[in-house]
Each structure stands twice: as structure tokens, then as C-alpha cells.
TIRO-2110 file (N, C-alpha, C; in Angstrom, 1 decimal):
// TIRO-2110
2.5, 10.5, -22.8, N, 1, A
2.9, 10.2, -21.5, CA, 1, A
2.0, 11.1, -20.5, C, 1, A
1.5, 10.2, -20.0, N, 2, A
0.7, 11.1, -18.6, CA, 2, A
1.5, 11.3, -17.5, C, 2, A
1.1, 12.5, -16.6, N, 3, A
1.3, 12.5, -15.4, CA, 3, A
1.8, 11.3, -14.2, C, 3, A
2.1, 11.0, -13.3, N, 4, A
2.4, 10.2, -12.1, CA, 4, A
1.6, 10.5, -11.0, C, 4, A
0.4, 9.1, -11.6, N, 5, A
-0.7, 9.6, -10.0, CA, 5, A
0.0, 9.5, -8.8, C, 5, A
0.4, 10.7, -8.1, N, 6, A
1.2, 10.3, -6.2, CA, 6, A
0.2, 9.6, -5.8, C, 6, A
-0.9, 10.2, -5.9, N, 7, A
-2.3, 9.5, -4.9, CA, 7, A
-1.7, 8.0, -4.6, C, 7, A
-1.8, 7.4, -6.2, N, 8, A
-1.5, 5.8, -6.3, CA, 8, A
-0.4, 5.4, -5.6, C, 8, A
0.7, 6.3, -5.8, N, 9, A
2.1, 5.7, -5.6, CA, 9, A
1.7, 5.6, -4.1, C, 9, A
1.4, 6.8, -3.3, N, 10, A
1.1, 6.3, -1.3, CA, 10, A
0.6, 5.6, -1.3, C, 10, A
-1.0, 5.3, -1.5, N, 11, A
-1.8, 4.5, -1.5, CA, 11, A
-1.0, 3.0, -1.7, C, 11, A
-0.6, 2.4, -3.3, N, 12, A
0.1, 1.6, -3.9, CA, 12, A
1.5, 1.2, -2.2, C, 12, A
2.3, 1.9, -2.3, N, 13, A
3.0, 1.8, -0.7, CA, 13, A
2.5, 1.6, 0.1, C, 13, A
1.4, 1.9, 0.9, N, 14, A
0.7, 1.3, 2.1, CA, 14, A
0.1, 0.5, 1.8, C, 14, A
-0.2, 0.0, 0.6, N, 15, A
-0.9, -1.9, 0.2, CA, 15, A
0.1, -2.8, 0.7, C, 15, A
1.4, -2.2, 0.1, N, 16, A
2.4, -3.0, 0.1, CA, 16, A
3.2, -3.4, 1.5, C, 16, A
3.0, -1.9, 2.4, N, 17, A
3.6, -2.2, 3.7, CA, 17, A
2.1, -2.7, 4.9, C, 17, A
0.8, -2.4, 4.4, N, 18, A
-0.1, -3.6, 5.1, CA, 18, A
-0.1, -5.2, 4.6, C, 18, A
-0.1, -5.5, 3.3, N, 19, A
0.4, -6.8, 2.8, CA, 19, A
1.9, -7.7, 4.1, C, 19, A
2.6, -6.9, 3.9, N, 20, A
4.1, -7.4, 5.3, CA, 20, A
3.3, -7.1, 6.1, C, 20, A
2.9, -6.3, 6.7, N, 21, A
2.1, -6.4, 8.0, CA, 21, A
1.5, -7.7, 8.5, C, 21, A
0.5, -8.2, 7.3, N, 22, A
-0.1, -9.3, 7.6, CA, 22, A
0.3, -10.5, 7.4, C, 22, A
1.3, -10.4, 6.7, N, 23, A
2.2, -11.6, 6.0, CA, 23, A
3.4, -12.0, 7.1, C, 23, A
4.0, -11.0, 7.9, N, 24, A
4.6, -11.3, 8.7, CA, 24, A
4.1, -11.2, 9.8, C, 24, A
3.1, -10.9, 10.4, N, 25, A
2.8, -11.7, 11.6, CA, 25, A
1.6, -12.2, 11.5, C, 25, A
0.3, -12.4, 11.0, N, 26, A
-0.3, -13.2, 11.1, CA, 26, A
-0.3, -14.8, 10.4, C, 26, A
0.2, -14.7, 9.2, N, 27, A
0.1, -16.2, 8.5, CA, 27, A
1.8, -16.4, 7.9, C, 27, A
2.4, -15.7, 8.6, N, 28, A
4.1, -16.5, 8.0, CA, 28, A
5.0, -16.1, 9.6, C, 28, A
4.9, -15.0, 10.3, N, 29, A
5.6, -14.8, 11.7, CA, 29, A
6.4, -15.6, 12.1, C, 29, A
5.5, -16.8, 12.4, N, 30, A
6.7, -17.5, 13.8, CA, 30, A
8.0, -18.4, 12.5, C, 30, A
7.3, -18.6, 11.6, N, 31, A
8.2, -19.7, 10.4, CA, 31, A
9.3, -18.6, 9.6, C, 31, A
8.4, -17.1, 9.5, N, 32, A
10.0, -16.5, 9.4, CA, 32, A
10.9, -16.1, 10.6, C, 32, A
10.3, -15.9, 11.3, N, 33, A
11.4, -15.7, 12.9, CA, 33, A
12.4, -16.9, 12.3, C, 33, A
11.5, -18.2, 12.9, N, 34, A
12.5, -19.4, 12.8, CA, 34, A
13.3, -19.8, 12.0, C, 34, A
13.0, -19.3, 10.6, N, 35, A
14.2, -19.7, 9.2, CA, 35, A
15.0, -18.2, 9.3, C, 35, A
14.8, -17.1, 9.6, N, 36, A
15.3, -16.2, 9.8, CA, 36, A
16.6, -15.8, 10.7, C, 36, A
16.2, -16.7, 11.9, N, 37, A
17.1, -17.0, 13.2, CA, 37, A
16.9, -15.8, 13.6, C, 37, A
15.5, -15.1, 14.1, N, 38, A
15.6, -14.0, 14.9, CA, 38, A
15.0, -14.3, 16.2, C, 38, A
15.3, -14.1, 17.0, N, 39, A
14.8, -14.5, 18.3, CA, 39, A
14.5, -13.8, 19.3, C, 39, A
13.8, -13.3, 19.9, N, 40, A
12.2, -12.6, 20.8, CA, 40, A
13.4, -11.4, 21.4, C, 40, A
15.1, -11.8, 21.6, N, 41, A
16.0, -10.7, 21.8, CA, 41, A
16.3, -9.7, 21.2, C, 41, A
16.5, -10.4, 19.6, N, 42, A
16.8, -9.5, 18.8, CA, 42, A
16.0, -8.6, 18.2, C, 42, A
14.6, -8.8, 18.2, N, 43, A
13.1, -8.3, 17.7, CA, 43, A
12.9, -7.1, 18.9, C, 43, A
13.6, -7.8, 20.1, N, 44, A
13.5, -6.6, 21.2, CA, 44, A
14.2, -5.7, 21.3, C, 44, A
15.1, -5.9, 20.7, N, 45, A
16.4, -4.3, 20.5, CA, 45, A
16.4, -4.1, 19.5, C, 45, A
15.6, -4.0, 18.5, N, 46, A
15.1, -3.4, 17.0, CA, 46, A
14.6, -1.8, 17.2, C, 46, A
15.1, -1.3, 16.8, N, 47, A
14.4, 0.2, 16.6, CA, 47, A
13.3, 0.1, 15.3, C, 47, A
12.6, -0.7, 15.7, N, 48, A
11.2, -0.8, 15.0, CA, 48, A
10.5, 0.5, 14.5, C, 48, A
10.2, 2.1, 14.7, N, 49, A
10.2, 3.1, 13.8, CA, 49, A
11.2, 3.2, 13.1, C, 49, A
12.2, 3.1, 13.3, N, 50, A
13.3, 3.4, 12.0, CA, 50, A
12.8, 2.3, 10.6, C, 50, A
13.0, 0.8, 11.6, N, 51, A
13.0, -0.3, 10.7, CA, 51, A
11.6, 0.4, 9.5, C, 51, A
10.4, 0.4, 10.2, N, 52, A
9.1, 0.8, 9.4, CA, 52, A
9.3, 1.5, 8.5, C, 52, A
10.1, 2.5, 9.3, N, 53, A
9.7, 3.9, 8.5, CA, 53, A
10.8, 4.1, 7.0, C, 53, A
12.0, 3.2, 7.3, N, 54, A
12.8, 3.2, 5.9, CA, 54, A
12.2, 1.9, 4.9, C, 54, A
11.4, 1.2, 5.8, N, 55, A
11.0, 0.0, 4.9, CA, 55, A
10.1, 0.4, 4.0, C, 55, A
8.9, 1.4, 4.6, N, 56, A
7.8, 2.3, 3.5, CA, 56, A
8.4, 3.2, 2.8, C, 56, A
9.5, 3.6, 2.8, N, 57, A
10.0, 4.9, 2.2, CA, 57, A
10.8, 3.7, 0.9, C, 57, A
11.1, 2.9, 0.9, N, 58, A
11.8, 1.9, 0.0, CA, 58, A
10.7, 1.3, -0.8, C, 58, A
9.4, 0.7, 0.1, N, 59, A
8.1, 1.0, -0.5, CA, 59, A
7.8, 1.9, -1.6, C, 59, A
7.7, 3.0, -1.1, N, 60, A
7.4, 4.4, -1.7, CA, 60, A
8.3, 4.4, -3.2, C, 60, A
9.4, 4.5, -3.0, N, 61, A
10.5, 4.3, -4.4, CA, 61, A
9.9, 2.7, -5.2, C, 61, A
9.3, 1.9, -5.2, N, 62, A
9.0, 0.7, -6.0, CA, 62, A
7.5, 1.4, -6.5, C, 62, A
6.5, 1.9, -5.0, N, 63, A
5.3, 2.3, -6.4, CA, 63, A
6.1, 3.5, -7.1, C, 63, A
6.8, 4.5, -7.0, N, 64, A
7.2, 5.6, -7.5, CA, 64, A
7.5, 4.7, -8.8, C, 64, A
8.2, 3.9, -8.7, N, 65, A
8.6, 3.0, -10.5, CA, 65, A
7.5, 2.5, -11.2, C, 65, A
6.7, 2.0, -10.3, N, 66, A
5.9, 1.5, -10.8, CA, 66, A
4.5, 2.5, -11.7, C, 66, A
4.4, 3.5, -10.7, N, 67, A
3.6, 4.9, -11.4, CA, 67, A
4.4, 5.2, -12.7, C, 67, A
5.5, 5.5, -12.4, N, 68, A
6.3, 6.1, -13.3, CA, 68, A
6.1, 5.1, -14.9, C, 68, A
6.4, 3.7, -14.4, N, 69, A
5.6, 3.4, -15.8, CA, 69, A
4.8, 3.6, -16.6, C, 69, A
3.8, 3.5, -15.8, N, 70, A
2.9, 3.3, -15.9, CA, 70, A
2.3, 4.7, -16.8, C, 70, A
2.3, 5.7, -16.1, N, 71, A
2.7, 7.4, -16.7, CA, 71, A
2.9, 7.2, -17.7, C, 71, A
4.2, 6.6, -18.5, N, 72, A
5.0, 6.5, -19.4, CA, 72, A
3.9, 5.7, -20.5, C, 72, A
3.4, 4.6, -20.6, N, 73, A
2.7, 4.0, -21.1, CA, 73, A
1.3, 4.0, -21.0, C, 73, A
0.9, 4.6, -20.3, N, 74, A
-0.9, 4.5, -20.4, CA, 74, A
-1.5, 3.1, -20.6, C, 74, A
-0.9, 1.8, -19.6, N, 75, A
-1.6, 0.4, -19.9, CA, 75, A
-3.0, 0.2, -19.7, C, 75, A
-3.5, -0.7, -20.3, N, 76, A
-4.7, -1.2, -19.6, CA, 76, A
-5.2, -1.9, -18.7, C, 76, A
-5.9, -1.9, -17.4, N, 77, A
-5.7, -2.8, -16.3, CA, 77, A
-5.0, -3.8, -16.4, C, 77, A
-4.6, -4.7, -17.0, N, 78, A
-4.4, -6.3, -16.9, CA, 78, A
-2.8, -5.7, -17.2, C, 78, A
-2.7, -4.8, -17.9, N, 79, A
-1.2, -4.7, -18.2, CA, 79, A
-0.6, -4.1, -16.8, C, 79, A
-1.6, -3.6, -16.4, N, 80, A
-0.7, -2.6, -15.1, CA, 80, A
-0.6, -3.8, -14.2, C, 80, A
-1.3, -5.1, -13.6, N, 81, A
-1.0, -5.9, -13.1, CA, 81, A
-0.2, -6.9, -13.8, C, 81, A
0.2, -6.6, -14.6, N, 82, A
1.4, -7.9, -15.3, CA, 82, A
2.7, -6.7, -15.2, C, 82, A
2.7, -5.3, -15.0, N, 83, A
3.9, -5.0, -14.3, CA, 83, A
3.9, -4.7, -13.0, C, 83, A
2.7, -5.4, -12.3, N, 84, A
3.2, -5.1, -10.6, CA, 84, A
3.6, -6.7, -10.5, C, 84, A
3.1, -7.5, -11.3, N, 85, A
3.5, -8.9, -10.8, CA, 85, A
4.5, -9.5, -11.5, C, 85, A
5.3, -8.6, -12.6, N, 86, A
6.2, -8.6, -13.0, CA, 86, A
7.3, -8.2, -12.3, C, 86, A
7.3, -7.0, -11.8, N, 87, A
8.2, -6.8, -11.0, CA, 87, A
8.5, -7.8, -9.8, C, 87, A
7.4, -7.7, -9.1, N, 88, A
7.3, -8.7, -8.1, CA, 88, A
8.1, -10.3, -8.2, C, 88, A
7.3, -10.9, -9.2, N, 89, A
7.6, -12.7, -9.2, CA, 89, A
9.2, -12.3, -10.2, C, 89, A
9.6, -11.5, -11.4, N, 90, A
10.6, -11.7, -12.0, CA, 90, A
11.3, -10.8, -11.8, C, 90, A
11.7, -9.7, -11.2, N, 91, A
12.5, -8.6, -10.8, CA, 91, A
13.4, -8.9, -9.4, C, 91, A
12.2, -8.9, -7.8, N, 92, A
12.5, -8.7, -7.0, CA, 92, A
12.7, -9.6, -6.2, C, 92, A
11.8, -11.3, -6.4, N, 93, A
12.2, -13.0, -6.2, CA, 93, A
13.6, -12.9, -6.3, C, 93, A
13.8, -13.0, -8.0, N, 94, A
15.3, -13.7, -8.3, CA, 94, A
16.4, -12.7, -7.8, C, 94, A
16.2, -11.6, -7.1, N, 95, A
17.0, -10.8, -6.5, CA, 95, A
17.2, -10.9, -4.8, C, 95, A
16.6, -11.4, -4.7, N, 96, A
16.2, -11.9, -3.0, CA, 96, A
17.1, -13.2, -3.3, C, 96, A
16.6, -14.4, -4.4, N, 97, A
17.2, -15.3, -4.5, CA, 97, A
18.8, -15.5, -4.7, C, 97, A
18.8, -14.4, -5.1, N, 98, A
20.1, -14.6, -5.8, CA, 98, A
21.5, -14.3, -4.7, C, 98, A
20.7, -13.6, -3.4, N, 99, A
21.2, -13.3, -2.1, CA, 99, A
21.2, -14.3, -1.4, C, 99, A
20.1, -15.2, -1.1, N, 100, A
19.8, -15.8, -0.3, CA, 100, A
20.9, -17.2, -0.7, C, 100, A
21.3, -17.4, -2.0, N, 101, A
21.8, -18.8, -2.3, CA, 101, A
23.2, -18.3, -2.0, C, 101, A
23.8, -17.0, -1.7, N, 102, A
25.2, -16.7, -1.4, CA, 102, A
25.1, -17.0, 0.1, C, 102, A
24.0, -16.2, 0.6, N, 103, A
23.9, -16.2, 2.1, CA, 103, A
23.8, -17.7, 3.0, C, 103, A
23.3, -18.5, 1.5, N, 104, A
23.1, -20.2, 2.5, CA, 104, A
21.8, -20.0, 3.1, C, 104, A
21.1, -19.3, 2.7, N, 105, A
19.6, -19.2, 3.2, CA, 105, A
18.7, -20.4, 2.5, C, 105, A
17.8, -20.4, 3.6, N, 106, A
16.6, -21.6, 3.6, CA, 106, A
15.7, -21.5, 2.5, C, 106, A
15.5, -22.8, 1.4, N, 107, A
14.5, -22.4, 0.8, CA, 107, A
13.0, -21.6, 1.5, C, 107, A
12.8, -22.2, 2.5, N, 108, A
11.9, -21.9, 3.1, CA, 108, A
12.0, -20.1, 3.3, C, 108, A
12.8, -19.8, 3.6, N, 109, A
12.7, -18.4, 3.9, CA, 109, A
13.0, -17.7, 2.7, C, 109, A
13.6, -17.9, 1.9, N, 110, A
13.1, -17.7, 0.2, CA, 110, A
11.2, -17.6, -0.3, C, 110, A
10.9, -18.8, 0.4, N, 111, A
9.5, -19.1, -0.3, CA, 111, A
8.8, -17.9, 0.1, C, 111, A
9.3, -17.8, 1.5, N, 112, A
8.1, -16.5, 2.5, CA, 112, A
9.1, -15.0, 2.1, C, 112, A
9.8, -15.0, 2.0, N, 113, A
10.3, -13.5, 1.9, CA, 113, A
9.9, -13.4, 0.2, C, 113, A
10.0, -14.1, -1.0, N, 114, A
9.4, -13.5, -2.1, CA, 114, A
8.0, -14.2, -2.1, C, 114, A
7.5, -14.7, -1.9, N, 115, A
6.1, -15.0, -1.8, CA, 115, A
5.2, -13.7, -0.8, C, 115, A
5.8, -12.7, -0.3, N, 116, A
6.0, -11.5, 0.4, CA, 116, A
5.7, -10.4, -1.0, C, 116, A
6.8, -10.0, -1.6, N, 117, A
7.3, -9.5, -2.8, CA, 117, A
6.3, -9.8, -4.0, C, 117, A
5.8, -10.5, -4.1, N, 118, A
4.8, -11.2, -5.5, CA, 118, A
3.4, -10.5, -4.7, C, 118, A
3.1, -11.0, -3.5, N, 119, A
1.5, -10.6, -3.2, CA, 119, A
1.5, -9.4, -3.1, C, 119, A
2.5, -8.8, -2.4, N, 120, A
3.3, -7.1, -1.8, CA, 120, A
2.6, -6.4, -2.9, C, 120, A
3.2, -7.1, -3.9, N, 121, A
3.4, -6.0, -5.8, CA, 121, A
1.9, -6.2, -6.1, C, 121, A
1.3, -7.6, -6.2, N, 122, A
-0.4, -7.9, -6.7, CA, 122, A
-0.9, -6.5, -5.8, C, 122, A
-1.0, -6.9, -4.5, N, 123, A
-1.6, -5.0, -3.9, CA, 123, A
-1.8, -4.0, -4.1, C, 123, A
-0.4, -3.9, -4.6, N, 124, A
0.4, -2.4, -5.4, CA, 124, A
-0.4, -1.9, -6.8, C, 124, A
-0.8, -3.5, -7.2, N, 125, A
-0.9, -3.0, -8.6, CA, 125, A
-2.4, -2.8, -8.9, C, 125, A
-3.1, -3.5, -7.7, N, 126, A
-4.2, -3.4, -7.5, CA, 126, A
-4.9, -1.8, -7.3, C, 126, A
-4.2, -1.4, -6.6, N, 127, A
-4.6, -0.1, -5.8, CA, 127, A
-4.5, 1.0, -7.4, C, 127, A
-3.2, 0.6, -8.4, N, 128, A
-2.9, 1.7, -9.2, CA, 128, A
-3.7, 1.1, -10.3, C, 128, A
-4.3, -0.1, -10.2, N, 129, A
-5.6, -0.2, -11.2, CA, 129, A
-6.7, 0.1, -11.0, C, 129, A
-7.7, 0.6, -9.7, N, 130, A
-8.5, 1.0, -8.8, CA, 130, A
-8.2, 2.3, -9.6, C, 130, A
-7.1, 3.2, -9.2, N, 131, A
-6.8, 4.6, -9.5, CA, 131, A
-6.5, 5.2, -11.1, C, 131, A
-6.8, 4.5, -11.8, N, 132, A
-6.2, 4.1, -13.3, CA, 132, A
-7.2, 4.8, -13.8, C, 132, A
END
């Protein structure tokens, strides 16, 4: 068992919270507003540093697992991406899913909120194969 690269784990978390950066407002935004039902009011009485700052720190705890594996096992690239995109498409999807079909939520906002989670994790696992 090796060590837990931190390097990776921050790094690995700001892939993941630039990935939503660009996932939610350049190529999915106005389609998740709309399936989301949030509306230019609600977006405007957001305490938007709070929202960020616990969203990266929740970040931070998923690469922390994902190092930690990783630590644990000593994979070879392709394996460290078959558990960032493992986590991602079979962990964190069917958990989103499994909310959203109580909640009556839109496929659609299903597709973009774990289709979010899958590329999020590919980043993630990218960055801790880079640092590998």
C-alpha cells in the first residue's frame, strides 16, 4: 500500500468542479435550469460561495476515495480509470437515479445531472493517471 497522492486528490477535485463549471453553463445550463425548475429568482438568492464551496469540499471527499484506493492497490492506468468511471456511471448515476424516480424527476434531468457524474469522475481519474 502506498501513500495518498493529496497533490491528485485537489487537483483530481478541481477537474471535477471545472467539468460542472462547464457542464452547467456552457453545454447543459439553460436545459438544466428548465428540467430543474430553477428560475433566474431562485439562482439570484443563492448564496453561491457557500453552494461552491461545500460542493468542492464534497468534491474533495470523492477524489479522497478515490486516492485512497487507489493507495490501497497500486493500479495500472486503465484500472485507475475503470475506478473513476466506475464510481461515476455505477456508484453515483444509480444513486442520483434512484432519487430522482422518488422525486418524479425528468429523465432528462437524470441524463444531464449523471452524465455530469460519469464525465466529472473521467477528469478525476484522468488527473490521478497523469499523477500515477
Amino acid at each position: 500500500m502506498g501513500p495518498v497522492n493529496w497533490l491528485a486528490v485537489l487537483l483530481g477535485a478541481v477537474a471535477f468542479f471545472a467539468t460542472g463549471a462547464v457542464w452547467y453553463s456552457f453545454l447543459f445550463g439553460k436545459a438544466w435550469q428548465r428540467e430543474a425548475g430553477m428560475t433566474e429568482e431562485k439562482m439570484a438568492g443563492a448564496n453561491m460561495p457557500m453552494i461552491f464551496g461545500l460542493c468542492f469540499l464534497l468534491e474533495l471527499v470523492v477524489a479522497w476515495m478515490l486516492g485512497h484506493l487507489i493507495a490501497r492497490t497500486s493500479p495500472q492506468p486503465h484500472v485507475i480509470m475503470m475506478f473513476a468511471l466506475g464510481f461515476g456511471a455505477f456508484l453515483m448515476a444509480p444513486a442520483v437515479g434512484i432519487n430522482y424516480l422518488y422525486q418524479r424527476k425528468s429523465l432528462k434531468l437524470f441524463l444531464i445531472d449523471a452524465g455530469h457524474f460519469v464525465v466529472g469522475m473521467a477528469a478525476m481519474g484522468g488527473v490521478f493517471v497523469a499523477m500515477n
